[in-house]
C-alpha positions in Angstrom: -88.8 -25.7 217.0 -86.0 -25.1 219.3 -84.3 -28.8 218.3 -84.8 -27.6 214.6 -82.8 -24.1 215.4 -80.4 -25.5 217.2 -79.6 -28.1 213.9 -79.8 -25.4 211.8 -76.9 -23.4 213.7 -74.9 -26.4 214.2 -75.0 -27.5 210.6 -74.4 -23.7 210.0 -71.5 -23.4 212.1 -69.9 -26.6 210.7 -70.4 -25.4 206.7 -69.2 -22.0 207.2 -65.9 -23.6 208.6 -65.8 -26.4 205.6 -63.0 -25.8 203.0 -65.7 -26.2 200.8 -66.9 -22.7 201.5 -64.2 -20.8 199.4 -65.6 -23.1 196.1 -69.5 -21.9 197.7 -68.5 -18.3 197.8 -66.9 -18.4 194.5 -69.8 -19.9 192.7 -72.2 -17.6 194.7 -70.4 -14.2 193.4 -69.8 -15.9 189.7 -73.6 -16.4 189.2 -74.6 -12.9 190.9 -72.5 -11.3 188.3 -74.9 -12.7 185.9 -78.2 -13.8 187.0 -78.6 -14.7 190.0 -80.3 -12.9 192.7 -78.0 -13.9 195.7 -75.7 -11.4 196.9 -72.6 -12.8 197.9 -72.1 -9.9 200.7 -73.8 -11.5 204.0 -72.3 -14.9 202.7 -68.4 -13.4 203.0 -69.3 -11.6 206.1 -70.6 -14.6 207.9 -68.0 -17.0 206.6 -65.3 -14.5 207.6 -66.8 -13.6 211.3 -66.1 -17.6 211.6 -62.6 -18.0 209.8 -61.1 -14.8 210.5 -57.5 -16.3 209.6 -59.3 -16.7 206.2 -60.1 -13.7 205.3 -57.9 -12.6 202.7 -59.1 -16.1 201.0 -62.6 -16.1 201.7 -62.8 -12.5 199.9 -60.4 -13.3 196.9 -62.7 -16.5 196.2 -65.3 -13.9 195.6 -63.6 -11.4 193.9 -62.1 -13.7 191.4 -65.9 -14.9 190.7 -67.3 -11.6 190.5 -65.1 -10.5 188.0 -64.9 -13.6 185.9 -68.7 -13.5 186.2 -68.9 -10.8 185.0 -66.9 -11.1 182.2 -68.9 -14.0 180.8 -72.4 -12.0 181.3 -70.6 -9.9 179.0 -70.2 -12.1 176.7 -73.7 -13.5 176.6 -75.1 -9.5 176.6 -73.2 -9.3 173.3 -73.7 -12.6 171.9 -77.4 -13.7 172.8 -78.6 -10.5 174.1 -82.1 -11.3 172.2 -82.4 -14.4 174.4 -80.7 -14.5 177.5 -80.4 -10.9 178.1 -84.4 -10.3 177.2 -85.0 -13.1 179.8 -83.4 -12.2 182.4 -84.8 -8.7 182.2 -88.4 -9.8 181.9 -87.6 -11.8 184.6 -86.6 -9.2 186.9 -88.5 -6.6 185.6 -86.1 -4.5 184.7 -86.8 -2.2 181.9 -87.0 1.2 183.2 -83.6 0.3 184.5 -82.1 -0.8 181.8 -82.8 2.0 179.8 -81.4 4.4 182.0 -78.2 1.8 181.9 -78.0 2.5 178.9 -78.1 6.2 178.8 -75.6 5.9 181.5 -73.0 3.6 179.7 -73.5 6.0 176.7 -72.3 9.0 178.8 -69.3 7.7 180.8 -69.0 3.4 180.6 -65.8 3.6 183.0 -67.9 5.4 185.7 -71.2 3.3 185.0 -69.8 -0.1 185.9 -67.6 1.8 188.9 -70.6 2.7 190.4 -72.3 -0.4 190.1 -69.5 -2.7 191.0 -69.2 -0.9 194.2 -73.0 0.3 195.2 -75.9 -2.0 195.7 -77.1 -1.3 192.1 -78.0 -4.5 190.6 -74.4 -5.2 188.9 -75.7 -7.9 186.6 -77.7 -5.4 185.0 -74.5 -3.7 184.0 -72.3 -6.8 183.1 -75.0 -7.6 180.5 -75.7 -4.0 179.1 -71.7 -3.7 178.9 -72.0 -6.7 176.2 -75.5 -4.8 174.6 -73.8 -2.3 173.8 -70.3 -2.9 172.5 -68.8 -0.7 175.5 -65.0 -0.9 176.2 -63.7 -4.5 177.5 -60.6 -2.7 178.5 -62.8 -0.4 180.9 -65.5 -2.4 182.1 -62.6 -5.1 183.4 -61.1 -2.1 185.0 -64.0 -1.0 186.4 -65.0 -3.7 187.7 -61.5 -4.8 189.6 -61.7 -1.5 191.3 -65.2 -1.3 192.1 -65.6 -5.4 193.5 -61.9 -5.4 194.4 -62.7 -2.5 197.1 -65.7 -3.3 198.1 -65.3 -7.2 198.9 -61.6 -6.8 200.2 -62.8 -3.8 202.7 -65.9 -6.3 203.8 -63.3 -8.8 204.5 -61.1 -7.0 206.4 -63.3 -5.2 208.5 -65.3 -8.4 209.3 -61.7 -9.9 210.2 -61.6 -7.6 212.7 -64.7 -6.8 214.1 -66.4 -10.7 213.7 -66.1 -11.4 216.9 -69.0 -9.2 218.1 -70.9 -10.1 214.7 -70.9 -13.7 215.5 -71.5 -13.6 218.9 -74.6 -11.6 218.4 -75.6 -13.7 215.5 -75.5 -17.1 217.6 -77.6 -15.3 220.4 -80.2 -14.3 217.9 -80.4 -17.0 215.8 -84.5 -17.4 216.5 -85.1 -14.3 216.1 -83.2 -14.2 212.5 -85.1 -17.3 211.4 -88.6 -15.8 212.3 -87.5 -13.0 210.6 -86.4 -14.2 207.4 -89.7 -16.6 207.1 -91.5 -13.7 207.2 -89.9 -12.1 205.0 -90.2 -14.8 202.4 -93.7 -15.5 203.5 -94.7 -11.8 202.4 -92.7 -11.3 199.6 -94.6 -15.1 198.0 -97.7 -13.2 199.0 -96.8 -10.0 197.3 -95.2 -12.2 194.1 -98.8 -14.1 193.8 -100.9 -10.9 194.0 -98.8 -8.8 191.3 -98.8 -12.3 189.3 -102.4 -12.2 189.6 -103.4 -9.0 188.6 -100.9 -8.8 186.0 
């Protein structure tokens, strides 16, 4: 187990140092902006704690993905809301929430996608309600520059300084993490299959 740690951090180490990793981390935050459930957050912070000098790339590589992202979710919400947008909230089940997106774009759309862009709110939920319901292109792109621009650039930056520590504390508990994070998918499959089931 230790021999298979040990090649996980080394291939780890090697990857977040690739030049490839600005075209990952672009691709990562694209697809988050639309369906995918991997946050591009701990990806940014990692790759920054290792490429400090990088930092101003590493988080405009995934602010330039969020956003255009996030423009083509809204696109598909107003162009194939019936298919793609009813998919992917049966496949995250998330109804209640997107009626209370709704309500929310109704009252203030500018403040909606603000909110989300910045918090951890599920922002794809936004990106596609944006396009459901016809709401300002001009505001939702200027929402969402604000909201991802602040939030990934202040990630960046503070990892640039601070990474040091981060990474040094992330090498030493490496095993730990991985124990962690097996367990974590081990219980959530277990949850998944149960709700599955009784559904």
């Amino acid at each position: 187990m230790k021999s298979l740690l040990i090649t996980i951090k080394i291939w780890f180490n090697k990857t977040a140092r690739s030049p490839l990793v600005i075209v990952g981390l672009f691709f990562v935050s694209f697809f988050d902006s639309i369906f995918s459930p991997i946050p591009p957050d701990p990806l940014l912070l990692i790759s920054v704690a290792v490429n400090k000098k990088k930092w101003l790339r590493l988080t405009a590589s995934v602010f330039v993905g969020s956003i255009l992202g996030a423009i083509v979710a809204y696109v598909l919400g107003r162009a194939f809301y019936d298919t793609f947008g009813v998919w992917m909230i049966d496949t995250y089940s998330l109804q209640e929430e997107f009626a209370k997106v709704q309500i929310s774009f109704q009252e203030n759309t500018f403040l909606a996608v603000l909110v989300a862009a910045v918090t951890p709110i599920p922002y794809k939920l936004f990106t596609l309600t944006a396009g459901f319901t016809n709401a300002s292109i001009f505001q939702f792109i200027l929402a969402s520059v604000i909201g991802r621009g602040s939030r990934y650039f202040l990630l960046g930056y503070i990892t640039s300084i601070f990474g040091d520590a981060f990474y040094k504390k992330m090498n030493k508990k490496v095993e730990r993490t991985f124990w962690a994070l097996f367990a974590i998918v081990f219980i959530a499959s277990i949850v998944y299959a149960i709700w599955h089931f009784v559904k």
